[in-house]
N, C-alpha and C positions, 0 to 999 in steps of 0.2 A: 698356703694350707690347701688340702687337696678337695676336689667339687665332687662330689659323687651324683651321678648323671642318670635320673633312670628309662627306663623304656619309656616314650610318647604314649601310650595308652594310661600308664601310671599316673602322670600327670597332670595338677589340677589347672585349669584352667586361666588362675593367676597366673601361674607357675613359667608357662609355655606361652614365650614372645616368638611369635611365628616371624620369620624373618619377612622384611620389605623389601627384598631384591627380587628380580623375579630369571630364573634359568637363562633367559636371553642379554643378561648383564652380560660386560665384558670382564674378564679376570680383574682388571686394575679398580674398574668400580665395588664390585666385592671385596678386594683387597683394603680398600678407602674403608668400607663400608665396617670390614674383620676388625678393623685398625679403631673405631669407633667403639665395636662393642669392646674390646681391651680397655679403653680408657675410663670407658662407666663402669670395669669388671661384670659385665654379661656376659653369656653364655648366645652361640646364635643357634638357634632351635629351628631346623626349615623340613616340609616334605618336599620330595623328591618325585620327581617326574620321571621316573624309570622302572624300568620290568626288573631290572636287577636287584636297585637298593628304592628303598622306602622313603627313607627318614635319614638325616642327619643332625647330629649338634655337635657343635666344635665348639671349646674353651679358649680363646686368645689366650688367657693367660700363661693357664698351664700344658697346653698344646696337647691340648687331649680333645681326641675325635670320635664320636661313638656313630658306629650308622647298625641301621636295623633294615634285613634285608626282606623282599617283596614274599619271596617262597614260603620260609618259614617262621618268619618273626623276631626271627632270635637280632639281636644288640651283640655287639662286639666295640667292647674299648681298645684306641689303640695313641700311644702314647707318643711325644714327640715330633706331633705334626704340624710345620710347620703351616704360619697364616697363607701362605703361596700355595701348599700344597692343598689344602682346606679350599681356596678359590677357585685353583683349578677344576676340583671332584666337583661342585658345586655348578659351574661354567661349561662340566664338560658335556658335547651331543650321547656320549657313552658313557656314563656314570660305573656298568658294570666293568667296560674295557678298565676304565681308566685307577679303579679302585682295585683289579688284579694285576695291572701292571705297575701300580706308581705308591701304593699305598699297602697294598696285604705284603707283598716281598720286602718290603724296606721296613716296615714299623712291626713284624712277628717278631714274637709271640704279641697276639693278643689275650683281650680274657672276655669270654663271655659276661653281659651283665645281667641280673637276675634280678 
């Protein structure tokens, strides 16, 4: 069934389990970690330590990745993203490199979330 995900300010504070990994994880611990919230069906909910993106939350299950960028706010879903590629963006020193190169050209069209 599909999760409908909204922007982090929406959010009531039940709602949003700020993730317990922290940016200096290694991909494989995040990966452990992805693999985790799949099997209790969570959602992982994290802000982002970068000038470029904000916010992320990735669905294990339905491999859907929303980030909300620093500039202008805006959320962008994007679908079929694998739990590896999730770990990486998450892990990476460039979150903006690494979401124009490995993430916006492979998983477009996205859709804005509203």
């Amino acid at each position: 069934f599909p999760v409908t995900i909204t922007q982090p300010p929406k959010l009531p504070k039940t709602a949003a389990k700020t993730a317990s990994i922290q940016p200096t994880d290694d991909v494989n611990a995040i990966l452990k970690k992805l693999q985790g919230y799949r099997k209790r069906g969570m959602i992982f909910r994290s802000p982002l330590k970068s000038t470029a993106l904000s916010y992320m939350a990735y669905n294990p299950r339905t491999r859907g990745l929303n980030v909300t960028f620093s500039k202008n706010g805006r959320t962008y879903h994007y679908k079929g993203v694998g739990m590896d590629k999730a770990a990486q963006l998450f892990a990476s020193n460039s979150k903006g490199k690494f979401y124009n190169a490995d993430i916006k050209p492979v998983h477009m069209p996205a859709r804005e979330v509203t």
